[in-house]
Structures are given as C-alpha cells and as structure tokens.
C-alpha positions in Angstrom: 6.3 -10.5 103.2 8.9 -8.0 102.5 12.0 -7.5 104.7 14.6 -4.2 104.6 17.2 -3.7 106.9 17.8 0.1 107.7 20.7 -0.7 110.8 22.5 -3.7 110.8 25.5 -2.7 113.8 25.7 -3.5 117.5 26.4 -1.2 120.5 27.4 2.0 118.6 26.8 3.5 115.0 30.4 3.0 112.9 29.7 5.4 110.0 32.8 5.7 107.6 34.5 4.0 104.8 35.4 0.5 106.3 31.5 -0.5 107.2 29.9 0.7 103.3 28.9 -3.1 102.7 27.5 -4.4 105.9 26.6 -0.5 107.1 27.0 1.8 110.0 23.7 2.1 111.6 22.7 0.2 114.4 19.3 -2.3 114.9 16.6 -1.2 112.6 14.7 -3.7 110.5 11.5 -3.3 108.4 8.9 -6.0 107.5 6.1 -5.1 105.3 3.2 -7.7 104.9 1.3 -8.4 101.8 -1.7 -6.9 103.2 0.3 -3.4 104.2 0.8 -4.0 107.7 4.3 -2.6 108.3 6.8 -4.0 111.5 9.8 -2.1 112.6 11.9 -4.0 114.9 14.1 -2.4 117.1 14.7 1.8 117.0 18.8 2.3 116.2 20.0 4.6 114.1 18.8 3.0 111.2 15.5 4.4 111.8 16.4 7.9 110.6 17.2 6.8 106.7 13.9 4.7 107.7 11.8 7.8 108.4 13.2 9.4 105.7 12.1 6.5 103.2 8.6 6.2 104.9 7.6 10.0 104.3 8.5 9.9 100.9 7.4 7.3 99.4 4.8 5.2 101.9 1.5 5.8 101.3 -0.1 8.6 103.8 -0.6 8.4 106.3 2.3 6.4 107.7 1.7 3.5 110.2 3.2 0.7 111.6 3.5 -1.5 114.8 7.4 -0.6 116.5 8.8 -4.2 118.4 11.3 -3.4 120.4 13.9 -6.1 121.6 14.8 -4.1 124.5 15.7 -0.9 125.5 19.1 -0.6 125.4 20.5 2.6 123.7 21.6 1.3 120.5 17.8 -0.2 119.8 15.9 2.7 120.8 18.5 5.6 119.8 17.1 6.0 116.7 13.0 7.0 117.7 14.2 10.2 118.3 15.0 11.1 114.6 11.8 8.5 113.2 10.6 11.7 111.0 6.6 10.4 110.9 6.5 10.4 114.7 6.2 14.0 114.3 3.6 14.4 111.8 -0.4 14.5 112.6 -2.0 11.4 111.6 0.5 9.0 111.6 -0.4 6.3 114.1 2.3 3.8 115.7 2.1 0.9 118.4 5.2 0.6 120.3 5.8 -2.5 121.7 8.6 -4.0 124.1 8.9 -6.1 127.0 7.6 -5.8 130.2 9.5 -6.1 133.4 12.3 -3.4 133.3 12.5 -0.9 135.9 10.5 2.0 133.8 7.7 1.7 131.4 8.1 2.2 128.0 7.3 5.5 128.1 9.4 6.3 130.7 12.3 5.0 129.0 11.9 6.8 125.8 11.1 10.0 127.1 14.4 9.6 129.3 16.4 10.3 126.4 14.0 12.9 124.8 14.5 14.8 128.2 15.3 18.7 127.3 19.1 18.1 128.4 19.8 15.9 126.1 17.2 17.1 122.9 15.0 20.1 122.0 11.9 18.0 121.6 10.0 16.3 124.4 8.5 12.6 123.9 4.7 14.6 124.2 5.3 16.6 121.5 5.4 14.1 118.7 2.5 14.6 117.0 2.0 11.0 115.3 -0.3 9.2 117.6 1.8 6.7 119.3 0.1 3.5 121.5 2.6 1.8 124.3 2.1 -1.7 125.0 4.4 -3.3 127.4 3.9 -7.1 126.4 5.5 -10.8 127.6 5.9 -13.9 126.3 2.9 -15.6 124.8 0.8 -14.7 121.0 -0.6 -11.3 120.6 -2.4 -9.8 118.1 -1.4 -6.6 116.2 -3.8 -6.5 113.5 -4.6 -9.4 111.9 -1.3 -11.1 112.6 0.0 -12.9 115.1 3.3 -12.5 116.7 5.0 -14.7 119.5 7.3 -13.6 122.1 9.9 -15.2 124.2 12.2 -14.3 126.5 16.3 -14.0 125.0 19.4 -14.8 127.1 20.2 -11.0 127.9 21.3 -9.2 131.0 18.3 -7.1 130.4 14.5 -8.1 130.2 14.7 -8.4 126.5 12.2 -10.4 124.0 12.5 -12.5 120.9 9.9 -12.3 118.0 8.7 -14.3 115.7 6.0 -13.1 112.8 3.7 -15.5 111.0 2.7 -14.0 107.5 1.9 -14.9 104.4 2.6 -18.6 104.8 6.2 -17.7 105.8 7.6 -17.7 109.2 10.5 -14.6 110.5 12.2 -14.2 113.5 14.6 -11.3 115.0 16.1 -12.7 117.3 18.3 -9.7 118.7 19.9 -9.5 122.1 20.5 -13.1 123.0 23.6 -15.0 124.0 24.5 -19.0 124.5 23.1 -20.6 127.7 25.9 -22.9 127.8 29.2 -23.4 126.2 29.9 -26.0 124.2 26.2 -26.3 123.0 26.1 -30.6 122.5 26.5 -32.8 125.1 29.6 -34.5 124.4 29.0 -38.1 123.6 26.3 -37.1 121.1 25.2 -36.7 117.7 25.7 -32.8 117.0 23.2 -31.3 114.8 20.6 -33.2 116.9 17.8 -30.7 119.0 18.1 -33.9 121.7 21.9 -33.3 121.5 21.6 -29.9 123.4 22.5 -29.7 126.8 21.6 -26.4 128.1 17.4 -26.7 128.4 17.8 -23.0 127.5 19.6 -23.2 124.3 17.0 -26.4 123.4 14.1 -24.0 124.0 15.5 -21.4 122.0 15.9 -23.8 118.7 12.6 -25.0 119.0 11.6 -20.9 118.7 13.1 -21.1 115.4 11.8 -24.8 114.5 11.6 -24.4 111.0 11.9 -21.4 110.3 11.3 -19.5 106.8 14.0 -16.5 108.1 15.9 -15.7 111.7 17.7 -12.7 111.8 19.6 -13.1 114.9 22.5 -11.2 116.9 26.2 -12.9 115.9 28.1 -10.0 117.2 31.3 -12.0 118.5 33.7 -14.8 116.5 34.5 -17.7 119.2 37.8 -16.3 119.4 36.2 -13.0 121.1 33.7 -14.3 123.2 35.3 -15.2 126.0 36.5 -12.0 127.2 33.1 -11.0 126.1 30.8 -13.6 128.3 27.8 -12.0 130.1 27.6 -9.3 127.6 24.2 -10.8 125.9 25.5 -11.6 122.6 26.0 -15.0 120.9 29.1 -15.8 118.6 28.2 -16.7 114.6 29.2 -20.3 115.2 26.2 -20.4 117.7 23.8 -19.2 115.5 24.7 -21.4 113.0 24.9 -24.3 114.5 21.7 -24.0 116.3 19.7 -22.7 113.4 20.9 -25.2 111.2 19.5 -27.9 114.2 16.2 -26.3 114.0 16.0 -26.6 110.6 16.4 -22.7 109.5 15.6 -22.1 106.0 17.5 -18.6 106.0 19.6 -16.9 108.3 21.0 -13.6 108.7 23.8 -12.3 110.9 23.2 -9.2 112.7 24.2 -6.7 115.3 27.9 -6.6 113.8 30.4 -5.4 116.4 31.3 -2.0 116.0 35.1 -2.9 115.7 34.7 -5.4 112.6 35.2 -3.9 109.1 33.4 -5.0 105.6 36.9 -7.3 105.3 36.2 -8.8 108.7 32.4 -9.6 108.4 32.3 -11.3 105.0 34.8 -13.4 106.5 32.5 -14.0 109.1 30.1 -14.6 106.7 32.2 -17.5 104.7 32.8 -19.0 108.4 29.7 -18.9 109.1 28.4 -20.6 105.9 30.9 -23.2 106.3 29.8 -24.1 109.8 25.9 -24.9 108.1 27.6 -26.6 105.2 29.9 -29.0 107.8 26.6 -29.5 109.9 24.9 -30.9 106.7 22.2 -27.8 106.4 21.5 -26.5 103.1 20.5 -23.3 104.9 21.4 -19.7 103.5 23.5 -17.8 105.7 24.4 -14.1 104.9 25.6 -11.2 107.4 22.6 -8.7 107.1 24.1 -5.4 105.1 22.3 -2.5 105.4 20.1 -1.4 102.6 19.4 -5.4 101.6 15.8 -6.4 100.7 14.3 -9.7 100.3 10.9 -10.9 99.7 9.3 -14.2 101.0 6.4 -16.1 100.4 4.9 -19.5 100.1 1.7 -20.9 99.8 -0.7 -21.2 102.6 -1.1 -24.9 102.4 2.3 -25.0 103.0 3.0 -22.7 106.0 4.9 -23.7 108.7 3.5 -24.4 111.9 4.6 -23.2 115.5 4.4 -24.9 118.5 2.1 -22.0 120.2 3.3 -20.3 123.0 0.0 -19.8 125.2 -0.1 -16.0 126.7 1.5 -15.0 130.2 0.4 -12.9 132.5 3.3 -10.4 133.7 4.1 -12.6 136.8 7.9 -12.6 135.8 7.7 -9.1 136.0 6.8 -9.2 139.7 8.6 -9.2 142.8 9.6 -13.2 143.8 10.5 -14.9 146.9 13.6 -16.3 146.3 15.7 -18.5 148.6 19.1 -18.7 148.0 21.1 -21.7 149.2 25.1 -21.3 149.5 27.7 -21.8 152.0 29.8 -19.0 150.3 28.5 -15.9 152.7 30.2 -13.5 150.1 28.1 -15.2 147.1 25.2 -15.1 149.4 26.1 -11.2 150.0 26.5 -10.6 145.8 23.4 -12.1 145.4 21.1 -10.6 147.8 22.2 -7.1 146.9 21.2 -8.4 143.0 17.9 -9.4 143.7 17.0 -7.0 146.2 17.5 -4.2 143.7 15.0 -5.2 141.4 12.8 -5.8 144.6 12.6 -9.5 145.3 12.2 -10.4 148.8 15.5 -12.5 149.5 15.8 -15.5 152.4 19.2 -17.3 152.6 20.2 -20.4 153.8 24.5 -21.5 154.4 23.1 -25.4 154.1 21.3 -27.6 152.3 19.6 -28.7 155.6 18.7 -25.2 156.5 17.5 -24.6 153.1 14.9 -27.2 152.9 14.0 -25.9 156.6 13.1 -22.6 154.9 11.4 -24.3 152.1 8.8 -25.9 154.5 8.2 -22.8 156.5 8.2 -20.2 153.8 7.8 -21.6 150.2 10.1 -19.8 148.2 8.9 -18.9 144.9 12.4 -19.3 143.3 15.3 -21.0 144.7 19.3 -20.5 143.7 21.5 -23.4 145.0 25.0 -23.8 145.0 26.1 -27.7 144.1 29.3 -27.9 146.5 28.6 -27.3 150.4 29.4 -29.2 152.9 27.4 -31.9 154.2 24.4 -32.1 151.7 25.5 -31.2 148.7 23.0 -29.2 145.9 22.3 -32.6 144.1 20.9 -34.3 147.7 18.9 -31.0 148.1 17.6 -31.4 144.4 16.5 -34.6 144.6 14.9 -34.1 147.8 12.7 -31.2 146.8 11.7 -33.0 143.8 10.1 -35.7 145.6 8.9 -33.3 148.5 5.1 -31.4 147.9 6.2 -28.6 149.2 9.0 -28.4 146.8 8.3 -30.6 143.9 7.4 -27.3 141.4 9.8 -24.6 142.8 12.1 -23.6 139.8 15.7 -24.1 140.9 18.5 -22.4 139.4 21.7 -23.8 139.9 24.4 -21.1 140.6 27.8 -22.7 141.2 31.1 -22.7 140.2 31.4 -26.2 138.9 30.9 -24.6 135.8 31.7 -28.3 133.6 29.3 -30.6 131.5 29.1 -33.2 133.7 27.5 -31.1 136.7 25.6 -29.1 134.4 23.9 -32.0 132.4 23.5 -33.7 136.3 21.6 -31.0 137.6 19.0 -31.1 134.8 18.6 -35.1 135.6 18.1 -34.2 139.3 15.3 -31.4 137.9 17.5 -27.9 137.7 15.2 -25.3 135.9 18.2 -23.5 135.0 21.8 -24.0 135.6 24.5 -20.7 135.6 27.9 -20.8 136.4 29.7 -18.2 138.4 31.2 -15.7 138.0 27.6 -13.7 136.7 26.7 -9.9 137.1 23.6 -9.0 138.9 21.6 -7.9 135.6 22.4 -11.7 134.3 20.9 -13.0 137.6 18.3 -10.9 137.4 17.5 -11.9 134.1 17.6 -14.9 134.4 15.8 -15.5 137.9 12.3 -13.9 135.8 13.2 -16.3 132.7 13.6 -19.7 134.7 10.3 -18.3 136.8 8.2 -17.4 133.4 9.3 -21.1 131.5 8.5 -22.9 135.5 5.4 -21.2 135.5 3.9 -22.1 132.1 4.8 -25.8 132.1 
C-alpha cells in the first residue's frame, strides 16, 4: 500500500513561510492499495491539492472510499473544494461515525448551505454513498477496516486498514485516558503496566502495527492547560505505540501555533522517547507532501485481534443513574446527558442509588467515590455481586482524581473512571464509549 499525506495541521490551516516542511493544511491523508482501491481519511484542507492531484493524473473515473474521524471543521473543511465531487461519474463512499446529533449528510450540507458557499451538497455531481458506521469490521471492497471508538469530546472513530500484508492506522482525534499512563510501581513499556483500561484498549488497537498515524498535537508542557480538548501529547503516542509494538509512527494534527523549528524538535523528542523505551520504532512528524510505500509478504501479515461488529446501541438514548451527593455536580450532569437525550435518574446516596438500581435498572450508572455514609467503592462492590447490577457499566466521576483511586475503582469493577472537572461533550462521549466496550464483552 501506498500512503500520501495532503494535510498534516490541527484545528486551523497555517499557510506561510514558518509551516513549508511539516505544511499548512489541515487532516487529509491518502492510501492507495495495491489492487487500486483508494482511502482518504479525514476532509481538511488538504483535500483541495488532493482533488487537484486526483483529476490530473488518477486514472478516470476517480473513486475512492472518504473515512472520516469525525466531523469537526478542520476534518471535513476541505470536501467542499474535493474537485472530483463535482464531476459525473466519479463515485465516493463517505464514511464516519454514527451517533452525533445529525447524519452525515446533514453535517456536510451544513456548511455547503447557500450562506456560507455558492454550491449546495446536492449539486455535486460525483455519485456520493453515506454510511454512518460504528465500531466493529466492515467491508469496503474487498478490504477490511476496523473501527473503534477515540477519546474525543465528540463521537469520533479510530481506523485501522489491513492490506497487502501490512497493517495502518489513523488514529486522529484521540487524547490520554489517564495521566501518567503506568501504574507506578511497574515496569513501563509493559501493555500490563497501563492503568487506565482505556489507554490499554487503545494499544492493543495498534498491537503490532506495520504504521499509526496518530494525533500528537500538544508537548507535555502544553497539555495541561489543554486537557479535555481531545488531543494526546507526542510523549503519549510514543510511549504507548512503542508498548504495542508499532513498527512506524507518524505525528500528526500539528498545532497551528508550532513552526517547522518547533516540530522537528518535537520530532527528535519524540524519537528519543522510543529509543529510552527500548523500541526500535520509526518515529517521524508527518510533513505534508511525504509518501511512503509498505508491503510485506502475506505469510507474514500481522494479525488483529477482531473486533466483532456493533449494532448502533451507543448511539441511542441510555438510562443512566447518576450517583453523587454534590447536587450541583448532579445539576451539571443532568443538563449534559439530557441534551443528547438520555433519560437521567439521580440518587444523593449510595443507599438510594442501589434503591434505584433495583426498581429501575439503569443502563449506565456515574458514581462519585466520596459521599457520605457508603462511599462509591461499598456501592461498587455491592453491585458487582448483586444480579441486578453485576453487568451495569459504571463510570466513576469524582474528584479524587489520583492513582491509587483510579487503579481501586477498576479492582472493585469501574468500566471507566473520569476525574472532574469534565465538559458535557467529554461526558457524553464517554458515557456511549464505556456503554459500546460494556456491551460487547
């Protein structure tokens, strides 16, 4: 398989002098297979100088499957001004993940409304296929490409493309479940070693992996004031890529405020970071215009651990119980939930909460750890060994936001564990995640 990437930025194009190496454009990466079939994953800018390429020299007429990440602007800002959209005969499958408020559709023709450009979304002329798609294999052609949820405050989808006896992912919103990533105590380096179930699950996405391209858009240094955002630092993604035993990995979705000088110092701290953690990986930060082939032999290829096909129950309304003495939590949360159209109970104890867990069996349950009398561990432990609550995914929302009551929570059986402060589309994102991962165990 071939790979090409056309947009390489994060957020907001940064055309000018200061971003020639690493490049301007935001999300836009090309994979071509040996048989022809041609992926385009994500829609930024870079899908202009894309279009451009594919009408001149790509044999006619022009096809390809689109994968979208998500729909935030800077991923879909591009389609717009993808030239072969217009022209008769072309034939695209745009694909993205189910479960935000709008359709596909919906969301594209948003920005293609007449206020904001001349041409609507139904008079391309290419003819275009919409598939709103979830976790799980799907077919698109004769290849097979798995999904899986990212760490993003909006419903946003990893992918990873089997071909040609090599294995790539793009891995692009997604940011830490927890911070530090090892449990202390540990060997680091070490899939075991990883405390957050979330982060764990993510490596084992990339077991192995021939090439990840994933989003490093902050240095440790930024991400604090940057937390919640949906973006993961470059230490992260090295350190967790070098666990899974990454064979390649690029850096993408640079922030819009780091220069060529900045990133390829990025990219030397990045390198060092695989080469302290023992990995002979290849780290690079992607730059715009860079093309790299990879290929090995069949008998050779990598496997996957499948991920067997969902139906679109995270992308339903839940049930969800939240537990929490904090009334003004309880308030934050509700209003979260409810506006994405969950039905919402509440509870100030952890007595009344398992009361409402017999009499209404929540589909989803958020539990603060410190309340007065039982506290969220006693509730844990008690719904685990209860029928009525022994397969209710839990998330633990608190503010003892430290290893030891993080790593705890998973011993007592926490699905998920986030520490406050969050914003609702965090919550909301990750209340369909820890329901989607509960559901398919």
């Amino acid at each position: 398989m071939r790979l090409r990437f056309w947009g390489t930025r994060g957020s907001i194009a940064t055309p000018g002098p200061s971003t020639n190496e690493f490049g301007g454009n935001t999300s836009c990466v090309e994979v071509v297979t040996n048989s022809g079939v041609r992926f385009i994953f994500d829609c930024g800018t870079g899908a202009r100088p894309l279009g451009a390429h594919l009408m001149a020299h790509a044999p006619k007429p022009v096809s390809a499957f689109i994968l979208l990440s998500h729909t935030h602007w800077d991923h879909i800002q591009g389609f717009p001004f993808f030239t072969p959209l217009f022209v008769p005969g072309n034939r695209f499958e745009v694909c993205g993940p189910k479960g935000s408020n709008s359709s596909l559709p919906e969301v594209l023709a948003g920005q293609m409304e007449y206020t904001y450009f001349p041409v609507e979304l139904n008079q391309l002329g290419a003819q275009i296929i919409y598939r709103d798609i979830t976790e799980g294999m799907h077919e698109m052609g004769d290849i097979r490409i798995s999904g899986q949820l990212l760490n993003h405050p909006a419903i946003a989808l990893g992918y990873r493309l089997e071909a040609d006896g090599a294995s790539l992912l793009y891995l692009c919103d997604h940011e830490p479940f927890w911070e530090p990533l090892w449990h202390s105590g540990s060997e680091p380096g070490k899939l075991e070693s990883i405390l957050h179930e979330g982060d764990r699950r993510h490596a084992l996405f990339m077991q192995n992996a021939d090439v990840v391209i994933h989003d490093a858009q902050y240095t440790p240094e930024e991400y604090p004031a940057k937390k919640n955002w949906g973006h993961s630092t470059y230490s992260y993604v090295a350190q967790i890529a070098a666990a899974a035993g990454v064979k390649r990995l690029f850096l993408t979705h640079h922030d819009p405020t780091h220069d060529d000088a900045f990133l390829t110092e990025i990219e030397k701290r990045a390198q060092e970071v695989a080469w302290s953690a023992g990995s002979p990986m290849k780290v690079s930060c992607a730059r715009e215009g860079y093309e790299e082939s990879f290929e090995r032999d069949a008998r050779d290829k990598t496997v996957v651990t499948e991920i067997r096909n969902t139906d679109a129950s995270h992308t339903r309304p839940l049930r969800v119980l939240i537990v929490d003495d904090d009334e003004d939590l309880r308030v934050l949360a509700r209003k979260a939930l409810a506006r994405s159209g969950h039905t919402v109970l509440e509870a100030d104890s952890g007595e009344e909460g398992l009361r409402l867990v017999e009499i209404h069996r929540p589909e989803l349950i958020l539990l603060d750890l410190n309340m007065p009398g039982m506290d969220g561990f006693e509730v844990l432990r008690r719904l685990r060994l209860s029928e009525t609550g022994g397969s209710i995914p839990v998330i633990v929302l608190t503010a003892l936001g430290d290893e030891e009551n993080a790593r705890s929570s998973f011993q007592y059986g926490a699905t998920d564990f986030l520490s406050k402060p969050f914003t609702p589309p965090q919550l909301d994102a990750r209340v369909r995640s820890c329901f989607t991962h509960a559901e398919r165990r």
